[in-house]
NUFI-690036 format. One record per atom (N, C-alpha, C): residue number from 1; atom name; x, y, z; chain. Coordinates in steps of 0.001 Angstrom, whole numbers. Layout:
REM NUFI-690036
NODE    i  at        X        Y        Z  ch
NODE  NUM  CA        X        Y        Z   A
...
REM end
This chain:
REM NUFI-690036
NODE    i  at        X        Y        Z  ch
NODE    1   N    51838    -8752   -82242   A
NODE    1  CA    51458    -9765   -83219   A
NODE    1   C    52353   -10971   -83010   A
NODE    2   N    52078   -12196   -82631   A
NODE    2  CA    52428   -13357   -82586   A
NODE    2   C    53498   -13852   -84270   A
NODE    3   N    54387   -14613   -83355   A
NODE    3  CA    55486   -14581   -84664   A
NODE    3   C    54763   -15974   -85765   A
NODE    4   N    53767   -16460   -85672   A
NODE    4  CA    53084   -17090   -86532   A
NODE    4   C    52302   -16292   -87462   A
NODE    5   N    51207   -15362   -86954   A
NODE    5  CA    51016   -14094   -87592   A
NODE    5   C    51602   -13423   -88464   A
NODE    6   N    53010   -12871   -87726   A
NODE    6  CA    53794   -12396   -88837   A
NODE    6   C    54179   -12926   -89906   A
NODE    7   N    54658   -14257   -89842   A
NODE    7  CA    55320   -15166   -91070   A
NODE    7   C    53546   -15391   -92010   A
NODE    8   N    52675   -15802   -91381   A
NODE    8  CA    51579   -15407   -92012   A
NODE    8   C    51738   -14168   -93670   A
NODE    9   N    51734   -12860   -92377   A
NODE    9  CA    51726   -11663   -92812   A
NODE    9   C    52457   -11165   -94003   A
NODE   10   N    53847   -12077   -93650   A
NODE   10  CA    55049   -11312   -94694   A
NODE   10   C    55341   -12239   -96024   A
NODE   11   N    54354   -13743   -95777   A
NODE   11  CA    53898   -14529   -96751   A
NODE   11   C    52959   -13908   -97612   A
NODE   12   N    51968   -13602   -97060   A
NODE   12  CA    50692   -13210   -98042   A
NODE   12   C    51356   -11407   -98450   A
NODE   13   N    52063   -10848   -97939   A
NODE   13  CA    52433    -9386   -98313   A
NODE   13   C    53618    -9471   -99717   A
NODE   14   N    54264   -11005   -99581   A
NODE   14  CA    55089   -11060  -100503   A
NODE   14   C    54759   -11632  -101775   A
NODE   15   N    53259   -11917  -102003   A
NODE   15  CA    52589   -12063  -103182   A
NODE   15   C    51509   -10842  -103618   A
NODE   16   N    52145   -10311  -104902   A
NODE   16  CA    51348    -9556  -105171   A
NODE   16   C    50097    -9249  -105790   A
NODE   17   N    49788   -10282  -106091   A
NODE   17  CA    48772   -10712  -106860   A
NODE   17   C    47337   -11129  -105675   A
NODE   18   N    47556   -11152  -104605   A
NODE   18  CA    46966   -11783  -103467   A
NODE   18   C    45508   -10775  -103493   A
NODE   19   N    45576   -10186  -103862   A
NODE   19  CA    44123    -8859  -103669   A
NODE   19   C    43301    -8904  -104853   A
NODE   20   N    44386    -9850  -106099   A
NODE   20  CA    43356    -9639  -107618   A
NODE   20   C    42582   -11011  -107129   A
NODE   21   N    43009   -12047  -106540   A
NODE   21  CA    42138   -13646  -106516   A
NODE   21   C    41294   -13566  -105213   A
NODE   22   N    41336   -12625  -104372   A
NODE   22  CA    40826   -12930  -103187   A
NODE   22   C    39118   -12962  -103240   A
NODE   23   N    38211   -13607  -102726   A
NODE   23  CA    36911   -13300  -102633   A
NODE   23   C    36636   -13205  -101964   A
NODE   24   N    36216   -11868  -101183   A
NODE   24  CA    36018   -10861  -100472   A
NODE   24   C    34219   -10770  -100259   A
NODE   25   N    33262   -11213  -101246   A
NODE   25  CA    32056   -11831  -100727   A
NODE   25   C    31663   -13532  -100060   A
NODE   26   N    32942   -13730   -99741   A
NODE   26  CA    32746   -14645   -98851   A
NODE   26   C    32838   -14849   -97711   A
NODE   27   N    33023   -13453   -97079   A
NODE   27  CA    33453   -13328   -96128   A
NODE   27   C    32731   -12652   -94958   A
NODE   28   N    32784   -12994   -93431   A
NODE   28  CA    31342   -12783   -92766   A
NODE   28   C    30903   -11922   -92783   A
NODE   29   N    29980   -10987   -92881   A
NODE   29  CA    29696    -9885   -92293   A
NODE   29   C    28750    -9844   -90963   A
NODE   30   N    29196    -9138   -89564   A
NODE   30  CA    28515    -9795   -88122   A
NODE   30   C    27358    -9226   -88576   A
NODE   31   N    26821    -8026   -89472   A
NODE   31  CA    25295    -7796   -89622   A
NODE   31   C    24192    -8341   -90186   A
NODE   32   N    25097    -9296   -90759   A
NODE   32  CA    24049   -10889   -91541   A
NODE   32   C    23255   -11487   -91035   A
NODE   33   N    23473   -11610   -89205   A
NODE   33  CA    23396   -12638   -88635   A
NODE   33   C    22993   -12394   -87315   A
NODE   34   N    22541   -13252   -86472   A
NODE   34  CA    22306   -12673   -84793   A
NODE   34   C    23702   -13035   -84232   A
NODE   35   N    23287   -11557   -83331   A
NODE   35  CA    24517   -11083   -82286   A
NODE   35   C    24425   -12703   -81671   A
NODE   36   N    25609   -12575   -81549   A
NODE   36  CA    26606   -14039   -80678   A
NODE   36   C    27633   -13585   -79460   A
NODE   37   N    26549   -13676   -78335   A
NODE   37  CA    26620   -13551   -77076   A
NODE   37   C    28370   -13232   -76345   A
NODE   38   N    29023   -12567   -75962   A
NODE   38  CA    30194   -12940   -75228   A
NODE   38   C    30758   -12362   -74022   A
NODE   39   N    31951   -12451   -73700   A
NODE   39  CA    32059   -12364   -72026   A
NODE   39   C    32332   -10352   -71825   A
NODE   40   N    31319   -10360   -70976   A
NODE   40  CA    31267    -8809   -70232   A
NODE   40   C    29903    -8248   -71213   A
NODE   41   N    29349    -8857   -72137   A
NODE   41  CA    28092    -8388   -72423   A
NODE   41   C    27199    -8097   -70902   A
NODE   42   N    26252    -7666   -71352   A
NODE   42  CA    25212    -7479   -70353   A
NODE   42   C    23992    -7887   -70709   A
NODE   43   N    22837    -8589   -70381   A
NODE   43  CA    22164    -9375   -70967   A
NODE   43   C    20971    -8959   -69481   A
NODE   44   N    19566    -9002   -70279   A
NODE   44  CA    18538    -8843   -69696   A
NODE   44   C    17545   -10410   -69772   A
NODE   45   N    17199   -10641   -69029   A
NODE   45  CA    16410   -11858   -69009   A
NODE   45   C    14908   -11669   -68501   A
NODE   46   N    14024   -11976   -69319   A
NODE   46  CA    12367   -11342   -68553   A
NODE   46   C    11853   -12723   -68291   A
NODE   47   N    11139   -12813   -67584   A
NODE   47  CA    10340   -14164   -67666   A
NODE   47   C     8674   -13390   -67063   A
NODE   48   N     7943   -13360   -68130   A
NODE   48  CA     6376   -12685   -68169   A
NODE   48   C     5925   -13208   -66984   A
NODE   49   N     5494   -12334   -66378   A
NODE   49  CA     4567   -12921   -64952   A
NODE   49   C     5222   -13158   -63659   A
NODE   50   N     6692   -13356   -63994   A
NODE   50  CA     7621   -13937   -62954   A
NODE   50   C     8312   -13107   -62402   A
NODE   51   N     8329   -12320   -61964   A
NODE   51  CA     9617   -11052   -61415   A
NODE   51   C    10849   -11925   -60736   A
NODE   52   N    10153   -12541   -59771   A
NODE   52  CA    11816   -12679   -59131   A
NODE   52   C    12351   -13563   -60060   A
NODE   53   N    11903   -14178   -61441   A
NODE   53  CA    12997   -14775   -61840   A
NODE   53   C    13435   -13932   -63531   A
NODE   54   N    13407   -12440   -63145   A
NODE   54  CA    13493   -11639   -64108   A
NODE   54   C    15207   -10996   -63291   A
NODE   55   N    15923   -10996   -64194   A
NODE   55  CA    17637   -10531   -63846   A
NODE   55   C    17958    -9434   -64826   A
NODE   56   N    18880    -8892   -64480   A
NODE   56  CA    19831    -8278   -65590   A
NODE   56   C    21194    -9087   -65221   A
NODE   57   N    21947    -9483   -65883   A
NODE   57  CA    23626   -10198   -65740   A
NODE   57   C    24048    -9734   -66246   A
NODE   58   N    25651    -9827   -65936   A
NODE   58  CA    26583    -9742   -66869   A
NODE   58   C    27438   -10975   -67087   A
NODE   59   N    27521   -11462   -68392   A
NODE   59  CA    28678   -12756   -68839   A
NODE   59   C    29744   -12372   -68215   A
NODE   60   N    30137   -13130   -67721   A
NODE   60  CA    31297   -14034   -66820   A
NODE   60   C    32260   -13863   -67787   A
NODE   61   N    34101   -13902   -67591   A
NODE   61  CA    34731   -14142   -68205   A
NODE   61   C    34736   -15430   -68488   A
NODE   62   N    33960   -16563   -67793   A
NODE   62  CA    34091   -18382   -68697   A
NODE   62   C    32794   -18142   -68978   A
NODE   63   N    32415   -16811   -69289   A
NODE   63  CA    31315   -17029   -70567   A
NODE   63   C    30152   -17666   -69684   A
NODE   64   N    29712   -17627   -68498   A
NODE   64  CA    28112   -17755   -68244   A
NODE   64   C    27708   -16859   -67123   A
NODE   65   N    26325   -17023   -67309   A
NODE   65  CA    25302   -16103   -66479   A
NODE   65   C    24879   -17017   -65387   A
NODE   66   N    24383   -16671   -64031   A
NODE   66  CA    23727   -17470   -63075   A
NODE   66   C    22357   -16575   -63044   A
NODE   67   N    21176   -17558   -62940   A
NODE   67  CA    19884   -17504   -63460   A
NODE   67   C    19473   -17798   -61892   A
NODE   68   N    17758   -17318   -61252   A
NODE   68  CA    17470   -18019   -60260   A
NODE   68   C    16924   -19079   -60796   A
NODE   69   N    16792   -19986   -59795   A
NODE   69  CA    15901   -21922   -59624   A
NODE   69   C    17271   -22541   -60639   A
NODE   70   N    17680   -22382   -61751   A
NODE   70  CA    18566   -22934   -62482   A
NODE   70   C    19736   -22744   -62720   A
NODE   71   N    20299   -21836   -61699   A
NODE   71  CA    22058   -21546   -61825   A
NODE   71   C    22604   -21190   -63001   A
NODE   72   N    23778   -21699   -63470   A
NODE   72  CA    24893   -21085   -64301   A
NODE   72   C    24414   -21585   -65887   A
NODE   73   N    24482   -20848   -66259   A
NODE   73  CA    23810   -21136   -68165   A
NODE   73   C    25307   -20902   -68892   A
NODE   74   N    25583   -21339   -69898   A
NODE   74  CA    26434   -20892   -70787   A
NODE   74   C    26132   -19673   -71960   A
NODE   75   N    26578   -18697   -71465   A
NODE   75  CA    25608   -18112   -72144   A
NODE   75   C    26792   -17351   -73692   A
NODE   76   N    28063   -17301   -73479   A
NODE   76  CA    28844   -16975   -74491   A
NODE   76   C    29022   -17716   -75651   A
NODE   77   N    28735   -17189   -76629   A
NODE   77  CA    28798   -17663   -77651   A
NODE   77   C    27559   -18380   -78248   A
NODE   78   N    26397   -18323   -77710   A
NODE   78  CA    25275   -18398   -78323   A
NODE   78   C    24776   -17149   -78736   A
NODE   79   N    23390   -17250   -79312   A
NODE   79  CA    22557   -15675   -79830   A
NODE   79   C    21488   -15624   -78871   A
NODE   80   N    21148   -15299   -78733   A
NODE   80  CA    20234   -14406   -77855   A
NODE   80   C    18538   -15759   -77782   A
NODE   81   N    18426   -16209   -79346   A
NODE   81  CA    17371   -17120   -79533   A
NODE   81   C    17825   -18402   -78697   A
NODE   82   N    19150   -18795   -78884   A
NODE   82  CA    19387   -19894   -78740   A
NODE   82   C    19379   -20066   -76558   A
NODE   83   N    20141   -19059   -76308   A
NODE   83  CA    20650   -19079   -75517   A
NODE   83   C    18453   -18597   -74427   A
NODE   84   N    17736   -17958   -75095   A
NODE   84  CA    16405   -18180   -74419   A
NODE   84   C    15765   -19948   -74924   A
NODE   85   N    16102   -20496   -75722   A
NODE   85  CA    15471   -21753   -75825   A
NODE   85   C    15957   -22508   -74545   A
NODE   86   N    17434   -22344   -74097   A
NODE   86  CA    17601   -23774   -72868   A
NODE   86   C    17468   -22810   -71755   A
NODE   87   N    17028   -21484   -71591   A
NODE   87  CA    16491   -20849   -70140   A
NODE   87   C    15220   -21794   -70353   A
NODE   88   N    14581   -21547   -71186   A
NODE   88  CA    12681   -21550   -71012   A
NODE   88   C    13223   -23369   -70557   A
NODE   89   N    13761   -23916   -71594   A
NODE   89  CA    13581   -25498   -71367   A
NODE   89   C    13946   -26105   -69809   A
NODE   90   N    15096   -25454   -69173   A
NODE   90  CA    15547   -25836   -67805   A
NODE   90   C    14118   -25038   -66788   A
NODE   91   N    13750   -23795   -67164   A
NODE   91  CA    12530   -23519   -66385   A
NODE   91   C    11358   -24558   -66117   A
NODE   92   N    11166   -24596   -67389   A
NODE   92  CA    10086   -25697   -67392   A
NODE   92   C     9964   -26419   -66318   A
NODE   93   N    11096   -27429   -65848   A
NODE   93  CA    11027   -27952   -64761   A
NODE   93   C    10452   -27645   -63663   A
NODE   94   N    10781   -26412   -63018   A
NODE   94  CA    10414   -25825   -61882   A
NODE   94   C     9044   -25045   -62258   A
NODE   95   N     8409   -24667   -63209   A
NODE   95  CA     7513   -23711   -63532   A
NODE   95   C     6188   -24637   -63496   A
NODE   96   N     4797   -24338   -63241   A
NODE   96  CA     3835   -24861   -63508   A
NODE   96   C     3148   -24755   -65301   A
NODE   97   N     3707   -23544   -65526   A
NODE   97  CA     3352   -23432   -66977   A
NODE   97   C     4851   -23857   -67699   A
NODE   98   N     4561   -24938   -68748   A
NODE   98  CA     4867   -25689   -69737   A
NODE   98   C     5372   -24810   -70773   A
NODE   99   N     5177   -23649   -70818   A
NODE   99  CA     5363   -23007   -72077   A
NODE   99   C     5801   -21574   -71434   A
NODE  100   N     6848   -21205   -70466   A
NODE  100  CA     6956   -19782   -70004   A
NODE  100   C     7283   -18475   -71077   A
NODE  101   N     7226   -17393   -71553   A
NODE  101  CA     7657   -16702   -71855   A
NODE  101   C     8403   -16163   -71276   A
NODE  102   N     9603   -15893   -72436   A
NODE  102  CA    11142   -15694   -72119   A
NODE  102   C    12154   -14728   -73043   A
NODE  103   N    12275   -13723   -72643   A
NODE  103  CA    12938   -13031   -73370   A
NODE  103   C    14383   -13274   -73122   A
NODE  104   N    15319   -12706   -74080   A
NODE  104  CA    16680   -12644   -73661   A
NODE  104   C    17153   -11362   -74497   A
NODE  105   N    17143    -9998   -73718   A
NODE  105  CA    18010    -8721   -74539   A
NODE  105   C    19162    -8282   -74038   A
NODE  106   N    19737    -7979   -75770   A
NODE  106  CA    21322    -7928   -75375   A
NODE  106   C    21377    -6437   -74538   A
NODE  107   N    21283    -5651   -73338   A
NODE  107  CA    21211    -4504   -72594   A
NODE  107   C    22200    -3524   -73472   A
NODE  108   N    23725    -4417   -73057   A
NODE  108  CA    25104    -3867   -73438   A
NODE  108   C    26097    -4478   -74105   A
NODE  109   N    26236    -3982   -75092   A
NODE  109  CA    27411    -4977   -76191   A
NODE  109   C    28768    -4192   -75677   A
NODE  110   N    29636    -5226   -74727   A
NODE  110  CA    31060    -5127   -74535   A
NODE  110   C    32205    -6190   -75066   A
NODE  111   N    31240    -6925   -76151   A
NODE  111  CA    32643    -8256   -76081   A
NODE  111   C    32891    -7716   -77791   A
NODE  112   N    32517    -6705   -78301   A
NODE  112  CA    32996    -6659   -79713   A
NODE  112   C    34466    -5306   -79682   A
NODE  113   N    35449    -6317   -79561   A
NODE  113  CA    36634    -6176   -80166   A
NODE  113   C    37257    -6400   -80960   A
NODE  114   N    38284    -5507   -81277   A
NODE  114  CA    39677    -5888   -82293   A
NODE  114   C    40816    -5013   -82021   A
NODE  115   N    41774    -5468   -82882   A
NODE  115  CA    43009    -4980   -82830   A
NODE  115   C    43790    -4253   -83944   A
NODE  116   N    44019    -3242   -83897   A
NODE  116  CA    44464    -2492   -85068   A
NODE  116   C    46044    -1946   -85146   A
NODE  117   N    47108    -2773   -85798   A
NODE  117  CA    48810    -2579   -84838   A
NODE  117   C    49359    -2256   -86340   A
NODE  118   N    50413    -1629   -86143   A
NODE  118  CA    51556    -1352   -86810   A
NODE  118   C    51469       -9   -87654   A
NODE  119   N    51676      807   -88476   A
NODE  119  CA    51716     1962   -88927   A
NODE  119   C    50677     2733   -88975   A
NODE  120   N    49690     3121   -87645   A
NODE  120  CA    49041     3998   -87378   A
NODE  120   C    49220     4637   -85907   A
NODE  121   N    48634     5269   -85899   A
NODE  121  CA    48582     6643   -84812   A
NODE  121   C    48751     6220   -83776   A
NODE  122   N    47917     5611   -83324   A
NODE  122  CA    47559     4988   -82294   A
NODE  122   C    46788     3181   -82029   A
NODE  123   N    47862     2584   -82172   A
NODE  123  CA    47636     1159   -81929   A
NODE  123   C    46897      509   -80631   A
NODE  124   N    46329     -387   -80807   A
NODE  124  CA    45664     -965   -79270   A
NODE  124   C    44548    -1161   -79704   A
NODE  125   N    43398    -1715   -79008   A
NODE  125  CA    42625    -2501   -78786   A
NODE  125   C    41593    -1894   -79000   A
NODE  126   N    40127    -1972   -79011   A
NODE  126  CA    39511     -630   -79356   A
NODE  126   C    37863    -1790   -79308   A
NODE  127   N    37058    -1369   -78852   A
NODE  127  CA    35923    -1369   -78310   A
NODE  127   C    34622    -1117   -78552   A
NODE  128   N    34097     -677   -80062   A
NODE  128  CA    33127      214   -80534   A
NODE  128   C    32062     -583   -79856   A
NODE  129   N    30942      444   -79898   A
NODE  129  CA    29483     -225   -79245   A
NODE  129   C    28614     -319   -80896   A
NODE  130   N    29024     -151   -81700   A
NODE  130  CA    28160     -626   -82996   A
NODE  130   C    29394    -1618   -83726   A
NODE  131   N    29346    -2258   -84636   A
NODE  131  CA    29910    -2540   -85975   A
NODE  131   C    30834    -1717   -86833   A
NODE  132   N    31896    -2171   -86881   A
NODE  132  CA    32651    -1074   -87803   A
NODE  132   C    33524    -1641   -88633   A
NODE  133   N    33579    -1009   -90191   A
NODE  133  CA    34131    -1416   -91234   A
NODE  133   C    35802    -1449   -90792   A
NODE  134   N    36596    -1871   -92189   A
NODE  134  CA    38556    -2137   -92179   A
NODE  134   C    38483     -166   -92205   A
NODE  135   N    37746      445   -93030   A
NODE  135  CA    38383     1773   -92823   A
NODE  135   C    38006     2840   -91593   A
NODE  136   N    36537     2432   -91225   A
NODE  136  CA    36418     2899   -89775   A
NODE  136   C    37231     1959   -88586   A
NODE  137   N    37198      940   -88366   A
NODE  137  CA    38690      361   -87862   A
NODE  137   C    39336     1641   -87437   A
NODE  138   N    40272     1581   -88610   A
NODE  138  CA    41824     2206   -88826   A
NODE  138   C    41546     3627   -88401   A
NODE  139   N    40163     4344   -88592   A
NODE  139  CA    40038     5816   -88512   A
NODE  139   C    39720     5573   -86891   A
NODE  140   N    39702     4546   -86485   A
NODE  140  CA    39427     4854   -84599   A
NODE  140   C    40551     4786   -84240   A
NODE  141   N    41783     4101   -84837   A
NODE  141  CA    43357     4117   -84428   A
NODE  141   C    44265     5416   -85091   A
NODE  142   N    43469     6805   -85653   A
NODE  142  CA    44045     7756   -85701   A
NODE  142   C    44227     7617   -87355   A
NODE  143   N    44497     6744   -87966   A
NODE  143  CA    44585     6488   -88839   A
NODE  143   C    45908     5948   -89534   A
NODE  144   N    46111     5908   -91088   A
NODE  144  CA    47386     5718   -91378   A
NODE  144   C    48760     6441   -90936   A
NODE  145   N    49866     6052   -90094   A
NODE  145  CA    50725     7237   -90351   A
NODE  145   C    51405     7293   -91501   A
NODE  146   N    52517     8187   -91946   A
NODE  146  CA    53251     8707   -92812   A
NODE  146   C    54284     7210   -93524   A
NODE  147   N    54479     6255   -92810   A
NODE  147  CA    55115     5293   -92984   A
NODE  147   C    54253     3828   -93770   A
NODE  148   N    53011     4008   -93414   A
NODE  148  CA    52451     2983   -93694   A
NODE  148   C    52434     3040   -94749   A
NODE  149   N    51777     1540   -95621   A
NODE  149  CA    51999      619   -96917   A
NODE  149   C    50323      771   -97026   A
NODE  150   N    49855     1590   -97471   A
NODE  150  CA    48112     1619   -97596   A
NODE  150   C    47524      440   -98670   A
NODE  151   N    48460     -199   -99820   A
NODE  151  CA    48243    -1622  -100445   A
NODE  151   C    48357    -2705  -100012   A
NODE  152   N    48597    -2708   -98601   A
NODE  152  CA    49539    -4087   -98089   A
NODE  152   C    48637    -4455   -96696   A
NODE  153   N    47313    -4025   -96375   A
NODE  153  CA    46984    -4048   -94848   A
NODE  153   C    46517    -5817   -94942   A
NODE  154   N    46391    -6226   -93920   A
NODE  154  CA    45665    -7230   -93499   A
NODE  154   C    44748    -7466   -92570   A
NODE  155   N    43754    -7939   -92492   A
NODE  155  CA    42531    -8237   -91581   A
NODE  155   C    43425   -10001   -91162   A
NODE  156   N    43503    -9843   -89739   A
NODE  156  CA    43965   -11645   -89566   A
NODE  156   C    42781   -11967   -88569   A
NODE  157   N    41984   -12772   -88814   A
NODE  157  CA    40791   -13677   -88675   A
NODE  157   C    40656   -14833   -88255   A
NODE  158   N    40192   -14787   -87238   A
NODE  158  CA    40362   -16384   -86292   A
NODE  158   C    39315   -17268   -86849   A
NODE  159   N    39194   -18312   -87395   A
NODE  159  CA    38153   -19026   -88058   A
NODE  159   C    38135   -21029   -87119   A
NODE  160   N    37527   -21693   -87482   A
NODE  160  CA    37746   -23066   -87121   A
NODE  160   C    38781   -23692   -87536   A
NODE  161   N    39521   -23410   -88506   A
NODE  161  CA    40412   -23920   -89155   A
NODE  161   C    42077   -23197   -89048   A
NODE  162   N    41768   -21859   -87777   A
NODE  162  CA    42884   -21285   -87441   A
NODE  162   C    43059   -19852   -88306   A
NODE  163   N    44056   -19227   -88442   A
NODE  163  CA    44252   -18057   -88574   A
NODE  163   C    44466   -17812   -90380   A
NODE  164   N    42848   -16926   -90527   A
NODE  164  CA    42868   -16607   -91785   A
NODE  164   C    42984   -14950   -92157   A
NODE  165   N    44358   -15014   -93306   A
NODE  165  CA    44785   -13594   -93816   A
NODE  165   C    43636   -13084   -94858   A
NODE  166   N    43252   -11925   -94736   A
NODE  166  CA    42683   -10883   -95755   A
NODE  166   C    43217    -9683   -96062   A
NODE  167   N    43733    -9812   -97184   A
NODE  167  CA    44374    -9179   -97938   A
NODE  167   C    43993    -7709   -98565   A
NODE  168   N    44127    -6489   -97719   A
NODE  168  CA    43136    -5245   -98135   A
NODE  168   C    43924    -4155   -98476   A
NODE  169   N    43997    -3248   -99594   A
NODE  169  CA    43839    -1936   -99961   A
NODE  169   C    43544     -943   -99967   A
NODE  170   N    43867       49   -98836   A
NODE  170  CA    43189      558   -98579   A
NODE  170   C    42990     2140   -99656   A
NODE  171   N    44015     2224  -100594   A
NODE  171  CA    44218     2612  -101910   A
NODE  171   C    42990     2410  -103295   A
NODE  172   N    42697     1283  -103078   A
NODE  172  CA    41509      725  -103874   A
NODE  172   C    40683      903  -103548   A
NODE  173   N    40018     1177  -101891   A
NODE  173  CA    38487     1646  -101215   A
NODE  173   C    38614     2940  -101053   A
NODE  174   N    39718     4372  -101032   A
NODE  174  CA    39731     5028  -101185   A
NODE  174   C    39266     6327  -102155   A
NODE  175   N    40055     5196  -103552   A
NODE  175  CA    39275     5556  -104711   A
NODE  175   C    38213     4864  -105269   A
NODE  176   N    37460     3952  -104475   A
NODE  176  CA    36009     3554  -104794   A
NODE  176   C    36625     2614  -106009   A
NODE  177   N    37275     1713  -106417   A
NODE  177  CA    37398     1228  -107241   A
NODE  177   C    36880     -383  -107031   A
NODE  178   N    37611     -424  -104980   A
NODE  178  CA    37183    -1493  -104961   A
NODE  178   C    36665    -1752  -103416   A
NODE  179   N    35171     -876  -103501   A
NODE  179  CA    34236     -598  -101916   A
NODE  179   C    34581    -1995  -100924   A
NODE  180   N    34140    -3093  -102422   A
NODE  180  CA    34323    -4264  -101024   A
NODE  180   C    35703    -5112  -100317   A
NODE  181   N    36262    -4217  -100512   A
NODE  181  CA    37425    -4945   -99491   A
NODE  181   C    37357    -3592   -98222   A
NODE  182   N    36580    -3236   -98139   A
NODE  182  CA    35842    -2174   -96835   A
NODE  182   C    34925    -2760   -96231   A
NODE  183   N    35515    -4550   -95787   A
NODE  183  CA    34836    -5554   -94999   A
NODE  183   C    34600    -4943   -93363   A
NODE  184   N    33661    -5668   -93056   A
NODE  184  CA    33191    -5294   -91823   A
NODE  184   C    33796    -6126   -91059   A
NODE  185   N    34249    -5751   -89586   A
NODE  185  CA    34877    -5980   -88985   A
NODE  185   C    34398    -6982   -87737   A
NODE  186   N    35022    -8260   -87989   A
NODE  186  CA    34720    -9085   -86605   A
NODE  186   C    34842    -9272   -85395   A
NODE  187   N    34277    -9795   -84107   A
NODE  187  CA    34547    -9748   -83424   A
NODE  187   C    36280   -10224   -82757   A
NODE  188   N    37239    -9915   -82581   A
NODE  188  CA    39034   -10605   -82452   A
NODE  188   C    39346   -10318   -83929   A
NODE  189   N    39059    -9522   -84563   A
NODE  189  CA    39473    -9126   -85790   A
NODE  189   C    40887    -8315   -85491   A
NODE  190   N    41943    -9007   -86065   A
NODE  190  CA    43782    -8124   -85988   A
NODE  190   C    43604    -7491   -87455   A
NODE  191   N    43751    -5677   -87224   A
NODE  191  CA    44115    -5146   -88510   A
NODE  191   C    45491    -4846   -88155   A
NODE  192   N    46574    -5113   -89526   A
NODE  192  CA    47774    -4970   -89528   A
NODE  192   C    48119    -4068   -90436   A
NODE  193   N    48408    -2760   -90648   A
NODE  193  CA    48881    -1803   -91450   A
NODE  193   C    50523    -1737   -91473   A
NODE  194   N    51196    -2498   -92247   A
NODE  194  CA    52607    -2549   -92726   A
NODE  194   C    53318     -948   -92447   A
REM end
């Protein structure tokens, strides 16, 4: 954990009140929304009628795919819709039909990570191929050990505006008092168990 992080960490851990004000439905959930493309996905591309310009890729670590007739696309960090609107549109060019059909499926989801460090079992990096909540998280890192602060965890969250703390209990989702701070987990999501 980066020593900005920490001072982060031991700021928001040293207010206790930080878990009664927090709003916790404001916060993303990745199943809201379309998957957002990233590097080492695997991505299927069809183009109806067209074989040779039908691929399977894999995203690039700078995040693009090379396509035939139209080369390198950016393909990280778009959704799947977005990222078939500028295939079909750069096709166009080369295609006699004006209007190609164009799929774009996600094959293999490899870019959904996070990080789960400090008073559990087994710390490190961790990889799921579905979506997983702050307490499935922590149950793929072995779980709490004997030392940890189960009132004090944090979710640290990379946003546009830089590094945002969430403040979780895992004491309060335990006993169902308080399900939703059993937020779902983002993609570069740091869980920190004190």
């Amino acid at each position: 954990m980066g020593a900005f992080a920490l001072c982060l960490a031991v700021s928001v851990l040293g207010c206790g009140t930080a878990l009664r004000g927090f709003d916790y439905s404001k916060e993303l959930d990745p199943r809201q929304s379309e998957f957002v493309v990233g590097p080492s996905d695997v991505l299927r591309i069809n183009v109806w009628k067209t074989a040779d310009l039908s691929v399977e890729c894999t995203v690039r670590p700078d995040g693009t795919i090379t396509l035939p007739l139209i080369g390198d696309v950016i393909a990280a960090g778009r959704t799947p819709s977005l990222l078939r609107g500028e295939i079909k549109r750069k096709l166009t060019t080369f295609l006699r039909d004006d209007n190609p059909a164009i799929e774009v499926i996600v094959e293999t989801v490899n870019s959904y990570h996070f990080t789960v460090a400090g008073n559990v079992e087994h710390s490190g990096v961790f990889n799921p191929k579905y979506f997983v909540s702050v307490t499935e998280a922590i149950a793929l890192a072995g779980g709490p050990n004997r030392y940890a602060d189960l009132d004090q965890v944090l979710v640290l969250r990379q946003t546009g505006a830089g590094t945002h703390a969430i403040p979780v209990s895992l004491n309060e989702i335990y006993s169902g008092r308080h399900p939703e701070m059993d937020l779902m987990i983002v993609k570069e999501d740091r869980i920190f168990v004190p």
